[in-house]
SEKOLRO-776374 format. One record per residue: residue number from 0; residue in three letters; x, y, z of N, C-alpha, C in turn. Coordinates in steps of 0.02 Angstrom, whole numbers, plus 50000, padded with zeros to 5 digits. Layout:
# SEKOLRO-776374
tiba resi->NUM; resn->Ala; npx->X; npy->Y; npz->Z; capx->X; capy->Y; capz->Z; cpx->X; cpy->Y; cpz->Z
...
***
This chain:
# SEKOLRO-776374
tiba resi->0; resn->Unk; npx->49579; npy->50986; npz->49598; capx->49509; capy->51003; capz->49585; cpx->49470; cpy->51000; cpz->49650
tiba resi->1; resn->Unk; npx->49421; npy->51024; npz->49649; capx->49395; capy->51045; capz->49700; cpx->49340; cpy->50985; cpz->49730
tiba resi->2; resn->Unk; npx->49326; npy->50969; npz->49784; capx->49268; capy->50909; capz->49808; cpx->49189; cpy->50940; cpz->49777
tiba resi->3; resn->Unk; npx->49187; npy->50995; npz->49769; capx->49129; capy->51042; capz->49776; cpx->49112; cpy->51043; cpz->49694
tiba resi->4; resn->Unk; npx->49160; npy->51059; npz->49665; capx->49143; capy->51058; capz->49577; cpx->49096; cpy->51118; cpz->49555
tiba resi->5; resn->Unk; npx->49108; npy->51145; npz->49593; capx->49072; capy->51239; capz->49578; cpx->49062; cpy->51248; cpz->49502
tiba resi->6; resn->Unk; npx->49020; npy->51270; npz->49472; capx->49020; capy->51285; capz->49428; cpx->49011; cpy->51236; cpz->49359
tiba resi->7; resn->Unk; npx->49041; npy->51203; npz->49379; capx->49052; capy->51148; capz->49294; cpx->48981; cpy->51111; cpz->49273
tiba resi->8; resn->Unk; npx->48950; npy->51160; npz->49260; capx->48859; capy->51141; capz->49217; cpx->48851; cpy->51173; cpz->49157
tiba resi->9; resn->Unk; npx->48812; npy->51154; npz->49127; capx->48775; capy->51184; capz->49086; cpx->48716; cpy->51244; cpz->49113
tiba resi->10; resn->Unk; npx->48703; npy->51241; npz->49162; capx->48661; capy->51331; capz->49187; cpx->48718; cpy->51335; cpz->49207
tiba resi->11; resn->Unk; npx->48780; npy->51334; npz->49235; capx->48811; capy->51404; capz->49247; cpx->48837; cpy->51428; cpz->49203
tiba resi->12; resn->Unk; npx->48876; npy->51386; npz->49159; capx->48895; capy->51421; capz->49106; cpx->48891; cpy->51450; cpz->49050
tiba resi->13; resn->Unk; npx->48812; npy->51423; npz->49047; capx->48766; capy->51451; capz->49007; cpx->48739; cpy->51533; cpz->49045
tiba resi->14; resn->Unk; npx->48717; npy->51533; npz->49107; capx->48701; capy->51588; capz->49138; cpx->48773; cpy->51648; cpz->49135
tiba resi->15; resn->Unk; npx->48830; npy->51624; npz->49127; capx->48890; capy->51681; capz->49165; cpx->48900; cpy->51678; cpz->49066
tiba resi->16; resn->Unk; npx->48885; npy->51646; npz->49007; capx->48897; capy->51691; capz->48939; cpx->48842; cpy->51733; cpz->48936
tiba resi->17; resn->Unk; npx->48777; npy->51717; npz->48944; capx->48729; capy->51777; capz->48949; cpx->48739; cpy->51845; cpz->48997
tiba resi->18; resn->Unk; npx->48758; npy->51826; npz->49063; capx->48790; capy->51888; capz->49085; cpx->48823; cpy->51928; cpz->49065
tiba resi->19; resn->Unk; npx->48888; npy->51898; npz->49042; capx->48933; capy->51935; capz->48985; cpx->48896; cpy->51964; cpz->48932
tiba resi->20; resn->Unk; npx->48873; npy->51968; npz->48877; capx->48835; capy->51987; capz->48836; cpx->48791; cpy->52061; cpz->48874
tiba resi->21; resn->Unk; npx->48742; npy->52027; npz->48928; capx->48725; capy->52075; capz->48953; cpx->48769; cpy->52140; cpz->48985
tiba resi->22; resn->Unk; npx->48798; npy->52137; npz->49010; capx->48878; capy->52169; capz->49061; cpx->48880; cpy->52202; cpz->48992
tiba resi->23; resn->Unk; npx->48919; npy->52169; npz->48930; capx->48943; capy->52204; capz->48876; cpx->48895; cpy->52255; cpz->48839
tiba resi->24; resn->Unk; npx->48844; npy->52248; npz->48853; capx->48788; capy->52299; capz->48808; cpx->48781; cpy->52343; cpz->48850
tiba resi->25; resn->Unk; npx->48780; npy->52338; npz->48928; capx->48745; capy->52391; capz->48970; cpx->48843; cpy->52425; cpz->48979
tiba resi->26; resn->Unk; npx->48880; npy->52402; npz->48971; capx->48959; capy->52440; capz->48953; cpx->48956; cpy->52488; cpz->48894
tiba resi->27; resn->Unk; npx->48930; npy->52466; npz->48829; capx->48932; capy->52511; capz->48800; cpx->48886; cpy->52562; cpz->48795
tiba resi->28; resn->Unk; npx->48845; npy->52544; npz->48832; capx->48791; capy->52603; capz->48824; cpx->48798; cpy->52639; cpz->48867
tiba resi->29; resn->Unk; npx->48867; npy->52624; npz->48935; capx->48877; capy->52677; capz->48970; cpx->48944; cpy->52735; cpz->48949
tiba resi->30; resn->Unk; npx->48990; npy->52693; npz->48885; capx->49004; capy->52718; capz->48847; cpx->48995; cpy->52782; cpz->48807
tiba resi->31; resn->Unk; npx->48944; npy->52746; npz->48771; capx->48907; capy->52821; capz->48711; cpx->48842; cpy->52840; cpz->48746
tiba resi->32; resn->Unk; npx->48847; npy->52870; npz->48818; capx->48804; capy->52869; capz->48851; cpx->48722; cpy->52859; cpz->48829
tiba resi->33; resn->Unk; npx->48699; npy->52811; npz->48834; capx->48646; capy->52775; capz->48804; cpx->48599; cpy->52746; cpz->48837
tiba resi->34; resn->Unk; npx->48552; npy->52764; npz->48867; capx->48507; capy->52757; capz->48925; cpx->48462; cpy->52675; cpz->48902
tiba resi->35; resn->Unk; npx->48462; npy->52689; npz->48837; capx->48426; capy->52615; capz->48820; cpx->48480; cpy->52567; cpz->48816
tiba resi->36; resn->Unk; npx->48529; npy->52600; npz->48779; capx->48572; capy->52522; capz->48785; cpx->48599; cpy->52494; cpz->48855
tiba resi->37; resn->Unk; npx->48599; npy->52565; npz->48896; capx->48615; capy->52520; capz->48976; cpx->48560; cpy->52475; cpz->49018
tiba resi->38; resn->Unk; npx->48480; npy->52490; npz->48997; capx->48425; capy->52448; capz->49002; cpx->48421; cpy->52416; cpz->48984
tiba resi->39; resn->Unk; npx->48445; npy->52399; npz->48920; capx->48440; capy->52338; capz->48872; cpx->48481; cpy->52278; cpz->48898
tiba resi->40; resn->Unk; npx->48568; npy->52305; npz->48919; capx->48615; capy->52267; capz->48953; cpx->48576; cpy->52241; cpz->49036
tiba resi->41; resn->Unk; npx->48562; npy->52286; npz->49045; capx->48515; capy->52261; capz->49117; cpx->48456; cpy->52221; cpz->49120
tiba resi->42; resn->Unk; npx->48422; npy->52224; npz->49056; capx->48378; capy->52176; capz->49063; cpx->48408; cpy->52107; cpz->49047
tiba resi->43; resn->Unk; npx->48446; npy->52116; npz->48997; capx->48483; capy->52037; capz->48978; cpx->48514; cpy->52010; cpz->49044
tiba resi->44; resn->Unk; npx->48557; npy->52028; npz->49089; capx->48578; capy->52005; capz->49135; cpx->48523; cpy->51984; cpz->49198
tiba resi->45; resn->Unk; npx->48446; npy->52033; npz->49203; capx->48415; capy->51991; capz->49237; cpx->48391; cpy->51916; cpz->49188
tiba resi->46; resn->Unk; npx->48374; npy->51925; npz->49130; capx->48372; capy->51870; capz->49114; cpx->48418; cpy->51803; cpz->49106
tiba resi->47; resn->Unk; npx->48489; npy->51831; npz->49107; capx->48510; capy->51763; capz->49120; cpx->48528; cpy->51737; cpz->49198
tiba resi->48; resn->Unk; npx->48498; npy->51788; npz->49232; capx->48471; capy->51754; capz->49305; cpx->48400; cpy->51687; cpz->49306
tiba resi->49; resn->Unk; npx->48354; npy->51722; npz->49255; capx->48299; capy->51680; capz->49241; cpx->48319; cpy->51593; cpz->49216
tiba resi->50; resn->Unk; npx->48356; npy->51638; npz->49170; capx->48384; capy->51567; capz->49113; cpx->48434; cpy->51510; cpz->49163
tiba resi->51; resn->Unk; npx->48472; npy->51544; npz->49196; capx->48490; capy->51482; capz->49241; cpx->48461; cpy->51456; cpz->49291
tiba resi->52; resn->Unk; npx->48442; npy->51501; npz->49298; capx->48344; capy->51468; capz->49360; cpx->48339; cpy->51407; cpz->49324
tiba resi->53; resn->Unk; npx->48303; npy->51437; npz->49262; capx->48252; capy->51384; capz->49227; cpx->48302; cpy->51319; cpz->49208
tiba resi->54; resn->Unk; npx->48378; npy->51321; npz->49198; capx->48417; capy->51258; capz->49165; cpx->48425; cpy->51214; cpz->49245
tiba resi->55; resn->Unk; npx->48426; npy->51256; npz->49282; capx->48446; capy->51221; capz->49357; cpx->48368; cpy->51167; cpz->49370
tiba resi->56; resn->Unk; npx->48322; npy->51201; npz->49365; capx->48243; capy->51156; capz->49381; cpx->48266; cpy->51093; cpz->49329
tiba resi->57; resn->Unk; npx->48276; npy->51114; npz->49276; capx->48284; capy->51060; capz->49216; cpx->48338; cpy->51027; cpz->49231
tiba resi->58; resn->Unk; npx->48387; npy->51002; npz->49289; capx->48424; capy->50947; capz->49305; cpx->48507; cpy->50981; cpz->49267
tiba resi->59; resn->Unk; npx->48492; npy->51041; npz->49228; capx->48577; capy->51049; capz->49231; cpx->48615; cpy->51099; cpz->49232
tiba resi->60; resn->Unk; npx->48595; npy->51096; npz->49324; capx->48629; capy->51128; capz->49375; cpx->48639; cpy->51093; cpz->49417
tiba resi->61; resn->Unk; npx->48680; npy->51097; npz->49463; capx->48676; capy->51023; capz->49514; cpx->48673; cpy->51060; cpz->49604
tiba resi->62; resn->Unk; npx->48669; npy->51019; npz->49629; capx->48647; capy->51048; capz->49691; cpx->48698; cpy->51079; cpz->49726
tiba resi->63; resn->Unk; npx->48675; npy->51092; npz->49781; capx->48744; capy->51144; capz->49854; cpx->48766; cpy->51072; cpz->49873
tiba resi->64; resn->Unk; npx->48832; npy->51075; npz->49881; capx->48884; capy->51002; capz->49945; cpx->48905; cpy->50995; cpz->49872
tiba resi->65; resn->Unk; npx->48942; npy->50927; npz->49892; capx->48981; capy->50876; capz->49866; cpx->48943; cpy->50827; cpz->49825
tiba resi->66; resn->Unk; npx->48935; npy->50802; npz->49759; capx->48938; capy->50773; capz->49724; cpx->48997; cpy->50703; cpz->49705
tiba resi->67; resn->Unk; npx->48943; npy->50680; npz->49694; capx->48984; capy->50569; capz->49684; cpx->49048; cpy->50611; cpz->49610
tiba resi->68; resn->Unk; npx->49114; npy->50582; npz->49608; capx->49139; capy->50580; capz->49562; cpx->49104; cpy->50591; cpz->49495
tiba resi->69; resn->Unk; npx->49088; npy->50524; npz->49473; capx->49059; capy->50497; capz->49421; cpx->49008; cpy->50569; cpz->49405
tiba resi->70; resn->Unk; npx->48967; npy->50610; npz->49445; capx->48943; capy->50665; capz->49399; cpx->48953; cpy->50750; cpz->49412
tiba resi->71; resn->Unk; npx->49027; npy->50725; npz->49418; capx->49066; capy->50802; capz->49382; cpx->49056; cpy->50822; cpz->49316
tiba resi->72; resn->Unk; npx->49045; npy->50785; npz->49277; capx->49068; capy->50791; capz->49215; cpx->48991; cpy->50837; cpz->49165
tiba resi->73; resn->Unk; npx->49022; npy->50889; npz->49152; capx->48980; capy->50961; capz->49129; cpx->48902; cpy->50926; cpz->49098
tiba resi->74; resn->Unk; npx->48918; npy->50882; npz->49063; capx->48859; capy->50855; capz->49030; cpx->48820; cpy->50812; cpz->49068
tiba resi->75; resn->Unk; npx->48821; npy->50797; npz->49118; capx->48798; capy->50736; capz->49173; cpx->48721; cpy->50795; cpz->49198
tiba resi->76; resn->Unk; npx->48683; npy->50758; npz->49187; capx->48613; capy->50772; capz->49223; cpx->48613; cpy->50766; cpz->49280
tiba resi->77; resn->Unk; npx->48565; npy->50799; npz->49313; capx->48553; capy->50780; capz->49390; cpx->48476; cpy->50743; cpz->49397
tiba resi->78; resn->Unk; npx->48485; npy->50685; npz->49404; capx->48432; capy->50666; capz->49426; cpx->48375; cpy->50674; cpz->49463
tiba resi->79; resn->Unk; npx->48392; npy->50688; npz->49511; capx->48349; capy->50723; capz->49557; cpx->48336; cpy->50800; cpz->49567
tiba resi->80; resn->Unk; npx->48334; npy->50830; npz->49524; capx->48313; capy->50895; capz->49505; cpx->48245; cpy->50913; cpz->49519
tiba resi->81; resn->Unk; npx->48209; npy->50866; npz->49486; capx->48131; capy->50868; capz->49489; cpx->48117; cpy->50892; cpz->49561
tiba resi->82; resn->Unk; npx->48135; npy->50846; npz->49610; capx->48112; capy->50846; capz->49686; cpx->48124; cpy->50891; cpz->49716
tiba resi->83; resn->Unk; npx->48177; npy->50918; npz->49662; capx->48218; capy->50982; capz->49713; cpx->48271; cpy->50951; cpz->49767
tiba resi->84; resn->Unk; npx->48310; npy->51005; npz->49786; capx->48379; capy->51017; capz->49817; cpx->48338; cpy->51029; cpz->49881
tiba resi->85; resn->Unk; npx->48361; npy->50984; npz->49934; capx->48327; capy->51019; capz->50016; cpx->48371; cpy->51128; cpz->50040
tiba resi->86; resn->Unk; npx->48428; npy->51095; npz->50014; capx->48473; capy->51157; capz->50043; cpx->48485; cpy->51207; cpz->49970
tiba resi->87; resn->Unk; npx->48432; npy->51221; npz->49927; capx->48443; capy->51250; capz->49873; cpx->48405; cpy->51296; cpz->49888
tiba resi->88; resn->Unk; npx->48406; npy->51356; npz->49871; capx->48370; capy->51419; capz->49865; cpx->48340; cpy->51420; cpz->49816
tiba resi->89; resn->Unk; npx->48376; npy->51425; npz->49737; capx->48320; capy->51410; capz->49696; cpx->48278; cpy->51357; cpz->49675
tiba resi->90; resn->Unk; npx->48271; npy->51298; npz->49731; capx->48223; capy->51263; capz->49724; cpx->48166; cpy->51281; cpz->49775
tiba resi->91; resn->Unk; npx->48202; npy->51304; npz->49825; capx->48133; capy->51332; capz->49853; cpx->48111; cpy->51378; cpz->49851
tiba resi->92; resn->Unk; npx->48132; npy->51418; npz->49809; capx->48098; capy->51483; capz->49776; cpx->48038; cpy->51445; cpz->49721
tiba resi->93; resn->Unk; npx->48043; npy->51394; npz->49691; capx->48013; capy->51349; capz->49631; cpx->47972; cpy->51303; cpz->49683
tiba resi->94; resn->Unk; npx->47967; npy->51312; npz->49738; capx->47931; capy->51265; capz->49789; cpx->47945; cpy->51210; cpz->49792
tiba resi->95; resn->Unk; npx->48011; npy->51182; npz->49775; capx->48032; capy->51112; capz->49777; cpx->48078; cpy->51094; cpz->49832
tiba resi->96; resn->Unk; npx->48078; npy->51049; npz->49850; capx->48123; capy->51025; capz->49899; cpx->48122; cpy->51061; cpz->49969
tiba resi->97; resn->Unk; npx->48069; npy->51096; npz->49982; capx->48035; capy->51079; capz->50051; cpx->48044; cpy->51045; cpz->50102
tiba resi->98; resn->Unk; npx->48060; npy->51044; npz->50166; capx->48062; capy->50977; capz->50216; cpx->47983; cpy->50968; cpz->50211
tiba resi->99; resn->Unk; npx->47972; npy->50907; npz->50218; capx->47880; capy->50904; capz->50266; cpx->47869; cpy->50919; cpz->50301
tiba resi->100; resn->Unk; npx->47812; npy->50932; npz->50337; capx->47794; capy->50955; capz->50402; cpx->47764; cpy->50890; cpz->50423
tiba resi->101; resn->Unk; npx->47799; npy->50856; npz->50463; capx->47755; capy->50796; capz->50509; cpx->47794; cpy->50786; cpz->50557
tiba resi->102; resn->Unk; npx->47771; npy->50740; npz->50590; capx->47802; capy->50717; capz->50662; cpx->47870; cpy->50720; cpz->50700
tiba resi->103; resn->Unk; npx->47879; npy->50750; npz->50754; capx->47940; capy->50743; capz->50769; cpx->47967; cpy->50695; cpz->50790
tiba resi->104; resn->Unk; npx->48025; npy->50666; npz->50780; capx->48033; capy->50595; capz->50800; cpx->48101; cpy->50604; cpz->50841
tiba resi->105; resn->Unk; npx->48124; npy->50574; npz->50883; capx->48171; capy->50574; capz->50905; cpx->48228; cpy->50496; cpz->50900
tiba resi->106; resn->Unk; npx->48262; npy->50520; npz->50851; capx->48311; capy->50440; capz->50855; cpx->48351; cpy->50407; cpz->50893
tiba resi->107; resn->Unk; npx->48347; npy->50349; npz->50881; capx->48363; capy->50299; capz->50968; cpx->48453; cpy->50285; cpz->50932
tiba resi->108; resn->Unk; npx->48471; npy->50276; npz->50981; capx->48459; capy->50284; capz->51049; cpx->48484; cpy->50350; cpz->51075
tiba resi->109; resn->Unk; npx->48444; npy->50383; npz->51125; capx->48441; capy->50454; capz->51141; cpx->48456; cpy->50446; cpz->51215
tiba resi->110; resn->Unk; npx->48481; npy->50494; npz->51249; capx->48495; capy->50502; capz->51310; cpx->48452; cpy->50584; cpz->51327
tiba resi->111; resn->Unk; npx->48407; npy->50562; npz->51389; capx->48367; capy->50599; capz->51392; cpx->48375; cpy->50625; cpz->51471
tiba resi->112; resn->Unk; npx->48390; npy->50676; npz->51479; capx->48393; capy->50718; capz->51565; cpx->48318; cpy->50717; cpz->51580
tiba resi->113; resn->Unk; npx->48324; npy->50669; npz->51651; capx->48234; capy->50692; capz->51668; cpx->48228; cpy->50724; cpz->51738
tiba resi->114; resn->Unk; npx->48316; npy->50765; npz->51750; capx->48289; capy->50846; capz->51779; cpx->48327; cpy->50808; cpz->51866
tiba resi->115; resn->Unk; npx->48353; npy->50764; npz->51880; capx->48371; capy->50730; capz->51944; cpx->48454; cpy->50702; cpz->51930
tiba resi->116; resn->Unk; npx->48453; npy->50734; npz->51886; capx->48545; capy->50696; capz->51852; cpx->48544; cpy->50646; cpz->51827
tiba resi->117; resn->Unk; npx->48519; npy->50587; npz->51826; capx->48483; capy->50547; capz->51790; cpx->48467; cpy->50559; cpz->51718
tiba resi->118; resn->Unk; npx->48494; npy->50500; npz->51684; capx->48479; capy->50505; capz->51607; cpx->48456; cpy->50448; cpz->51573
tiba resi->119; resn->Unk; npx->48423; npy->50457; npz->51537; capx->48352; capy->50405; capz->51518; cpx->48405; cpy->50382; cpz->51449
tiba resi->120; resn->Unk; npx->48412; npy->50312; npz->51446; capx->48432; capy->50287; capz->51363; cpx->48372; cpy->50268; cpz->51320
tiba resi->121; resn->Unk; npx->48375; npy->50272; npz->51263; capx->48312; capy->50247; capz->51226; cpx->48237; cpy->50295; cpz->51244
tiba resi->122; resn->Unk; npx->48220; npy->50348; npz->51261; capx->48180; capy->50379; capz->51289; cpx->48143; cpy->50409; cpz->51230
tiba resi->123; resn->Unk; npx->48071; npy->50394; npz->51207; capx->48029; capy->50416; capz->51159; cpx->47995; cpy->50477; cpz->51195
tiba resi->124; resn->Unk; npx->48024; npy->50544; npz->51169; capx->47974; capy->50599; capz->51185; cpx->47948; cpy->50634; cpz->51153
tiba resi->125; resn->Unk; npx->47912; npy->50593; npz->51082; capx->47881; capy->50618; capz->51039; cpx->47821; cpy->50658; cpz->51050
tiba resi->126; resn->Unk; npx->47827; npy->50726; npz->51059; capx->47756; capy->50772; capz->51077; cpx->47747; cpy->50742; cpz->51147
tiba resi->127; resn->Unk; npx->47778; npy->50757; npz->51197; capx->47758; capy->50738; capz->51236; cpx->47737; cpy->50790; cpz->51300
tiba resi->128; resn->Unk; npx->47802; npy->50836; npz->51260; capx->47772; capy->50925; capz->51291; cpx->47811; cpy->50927; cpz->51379
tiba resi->129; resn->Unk; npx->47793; npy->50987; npz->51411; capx->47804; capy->50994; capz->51453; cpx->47776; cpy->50940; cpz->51519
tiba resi->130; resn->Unk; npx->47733; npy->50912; npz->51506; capx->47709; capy->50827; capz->51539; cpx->47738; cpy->50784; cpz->51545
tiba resi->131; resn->Unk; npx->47781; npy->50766; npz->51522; capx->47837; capy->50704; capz->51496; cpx->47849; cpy->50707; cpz->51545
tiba resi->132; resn->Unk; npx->47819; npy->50630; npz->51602; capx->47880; capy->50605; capz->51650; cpx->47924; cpy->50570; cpz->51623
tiba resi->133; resn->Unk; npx->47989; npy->50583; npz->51608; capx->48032; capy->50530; capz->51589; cpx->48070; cpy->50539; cpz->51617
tiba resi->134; resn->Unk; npx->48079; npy->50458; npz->51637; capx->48112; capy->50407; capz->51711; cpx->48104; cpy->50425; cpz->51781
tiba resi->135; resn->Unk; npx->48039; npy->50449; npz->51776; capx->48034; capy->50459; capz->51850; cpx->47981; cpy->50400; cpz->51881
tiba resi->136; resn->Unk; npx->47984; npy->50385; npz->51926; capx->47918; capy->50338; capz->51956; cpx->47874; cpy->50390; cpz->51998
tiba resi->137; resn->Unk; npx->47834; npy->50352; npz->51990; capx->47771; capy->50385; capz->52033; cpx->47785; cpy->50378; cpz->52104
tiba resi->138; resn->Unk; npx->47794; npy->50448; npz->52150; capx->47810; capy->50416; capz->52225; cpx->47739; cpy->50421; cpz->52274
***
């Protein structure tokens, strides 16, 4: 089995029987050539694009990566749905899971070139811009 667990939810598998259904109506209506029934099949299949949208916001779909063991299992909620997926598309299509926009921070310990071969350990150059003397002394 796979680390990734593709698929095994309730929106996908709820989304890929509505596809089918859809697929199958807009088939036969290309069949008995049938201009509505191939619209009809086409609209159902955008809708079960919608419908697994909407089961994924509602916690059962689970996110992009790797998932803990313990919630493989088809019926397992995702908890953190609400907040949204950082690396999900359809959460940030739903405006969720956004990075913030604030401060840049740089984590220690950092090794920082300050342009003389010399390299700065621990060096905070938060916004500090093209000004930043770092490690130089004043001569």
């Amino acid at each position: 089995m796979s680390l990734y667990d593709e698929g095994h939810t309730i929106a996908g598998w709820t989304g890929v029987a509505v596809t089918a259904v859809g697929g199958s109506v807009a088939g036969v209506g290309v069949c008995v050539s049938s201009g509505a029934l191939v619209s009809v099949g086409l609209v159902i299949v955008a809708l079960a694009a919608l419908v697994t949208w909407v089961l994924h916001l509602t916690g059962w779909g689970k996110p992009p990566g790797v998932r803990p063991r313990e919630e493989w299992g088809m019926r397992v909620r995702d908890p953190h749905a609400r907040g949204g997926h950082p690396e999900c598309l359809g959460c940030r299509l739903a405006g969720r899971g956004r990075g913030r926009a604030g401060a840049l921070s740089v984590a220690g310990p950092t090794v920082v070139g300050d342009g003389t071969g010399m390299e700065v350990r621990g060096a905070a150059v938060v916004g500090a811009g093209a000004r930043a003397d770092v490690g130089r002394r004043a001569s």
